[in-house]
Residue, then its C-alpha position, 0 to 999 in steps of 0.5 A: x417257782x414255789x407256791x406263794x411266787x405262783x398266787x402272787x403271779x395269779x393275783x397280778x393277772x386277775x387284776x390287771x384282766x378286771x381293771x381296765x374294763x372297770x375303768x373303760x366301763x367306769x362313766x366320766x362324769x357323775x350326774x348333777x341334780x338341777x336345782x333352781x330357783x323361781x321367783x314369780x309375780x303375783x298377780x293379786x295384792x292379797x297374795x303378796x301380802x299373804x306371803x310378807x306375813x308368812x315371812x314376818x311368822x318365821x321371823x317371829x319363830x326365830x325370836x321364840x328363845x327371846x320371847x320365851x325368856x322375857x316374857x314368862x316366867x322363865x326370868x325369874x327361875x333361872x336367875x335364881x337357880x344360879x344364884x342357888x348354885x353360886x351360894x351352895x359354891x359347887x361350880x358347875x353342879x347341877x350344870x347349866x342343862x339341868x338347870x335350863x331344862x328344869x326352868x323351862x318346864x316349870x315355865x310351862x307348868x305356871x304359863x299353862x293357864x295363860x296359854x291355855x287362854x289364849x288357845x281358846x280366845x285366839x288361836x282356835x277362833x282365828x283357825x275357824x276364821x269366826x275373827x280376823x288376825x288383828x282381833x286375834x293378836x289383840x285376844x292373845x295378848x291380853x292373858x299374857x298382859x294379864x300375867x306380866x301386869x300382876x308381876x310387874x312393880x307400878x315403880x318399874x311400870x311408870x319408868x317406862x311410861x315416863x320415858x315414852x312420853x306417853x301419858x299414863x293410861x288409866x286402864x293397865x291393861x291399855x300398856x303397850x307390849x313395848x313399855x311392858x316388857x322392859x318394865x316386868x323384866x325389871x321387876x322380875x330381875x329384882x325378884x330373882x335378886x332378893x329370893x337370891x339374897x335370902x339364899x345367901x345369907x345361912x351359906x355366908x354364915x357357914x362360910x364364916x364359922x367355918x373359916x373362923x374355925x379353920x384360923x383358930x387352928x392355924x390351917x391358913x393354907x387350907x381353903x374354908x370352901x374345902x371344909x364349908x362346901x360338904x356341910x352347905x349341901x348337908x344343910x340344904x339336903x336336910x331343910x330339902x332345899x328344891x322343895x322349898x325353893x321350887x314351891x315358893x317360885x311357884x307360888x310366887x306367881x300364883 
């Protein structure tokens, strides 16, 4: 028996020896934790409902991204960037995260005074219990009201009431959220499109020269974006096109 038929034989002993025992020593079954759920009864009304409103608040956090969306800032400033972004014809450049990211916390910034107002009307006096949670709603909504009202068209505005049927109210402010919301979103929408149109328009005319360019020279088979495209971003670079852009959305809600 040479050398390497001896390992093999050794190796076959020693597992064959430490096997069995692993596996007697091994436990059948492997421990299931308990888990249950209790659903007990409350014996007094304020804890029942104590428990629906903080049912209603995570429904509520589900329904931020919507919240955010229609009823800030953010609308108008998405929008408009992929209207930039189609004009300037560069695909998915910058990509939707740039974008998203960029409008989300430009959002913050103009939102910044009207959250700050309502932390100090209704959140920080609704924590130290000086109001209730009614006067807190109705405290938290008014900057954000105040907000949408300045951006928000008397034409979009009275659509809304109209088709409620309600009569319209002689105080702005007396709208309700559910007539306001629809009609700022409108409005913003139209915003976002104009700001949208005037971006299009020297894009269109370099599209135009370039393409009349192009057919003056017989290359019908050379796509005008090809040649168009390099000379948009050098004219959006030269006249710096996010400053410009940036600065008038922000201004815009000023």
């Amino acid at each position: 028996m040479n050398r390497k038929t001896a390992c093999i034989v050794l190796l076959l002993i020693i597992l064959f020896t430490w096997y069995p025992k692993n596996v007697s020593a091994a436990p059948e079954t492997l421990p299931i934790p308990n888990i249950s759920i209790d659903f007990g009864t409350e014996e007094e009304p304020s804890q029942w409902v104590s428990s629906i409103q903080i049912l209603l608040l995570l429904t509520v956090l589900t329904l931020a991204p919507s919240i955010i969306t229609l009823l800030t800032s953010f609308t108008r400033i998405i929008v408009v960037f992929s209207l930039l972004r189609n004009a300037l014809s560069t695909q998915q450049t910058p990509p939707n995260q740039i974008l998203i990211g960029l409008a989300l916390f430009l959002t913050i910034f103009i939102m910044s005074p009207a959250a700050g107002q309502i932390i100090d009307t209704a959140v920080n006096p609704y924590l130290e219990g000086t109001i209730s949670q009614e006067e807190a709603v109705e405290a938290g909504t008014r900057p954000l009201k105040e907000f949408m009202l300045r951006q928000t068209r008397e034409k979009d505005l009275a659509l809304f009431v109209n088709i409620s049927g309600q009569e319209l109210p002689e105080d702005r402010m007396d709208v309700s959220m559910s007539t306001l919301i629809p009609a700022f979103v409108i409005s913003e929408l139209k915003t976002a499109f104009t700001i949208g149109f005037l971006l299009y328009i020297p894009f269109i005319v370099i599209d135009m020269v370039v393409a009349g360019i192009l057919m003056s020279m017989g290359m019908f088979m050379l796509p005008p974006v090809t040649i168009s495209l390099p000379f948009k971003i050098l004219l959006f670079v030269l006249v710096d096109g996010w400053h410009l852009i940036v600065k008038s959305l922000v201004e815009g809600f000023a």
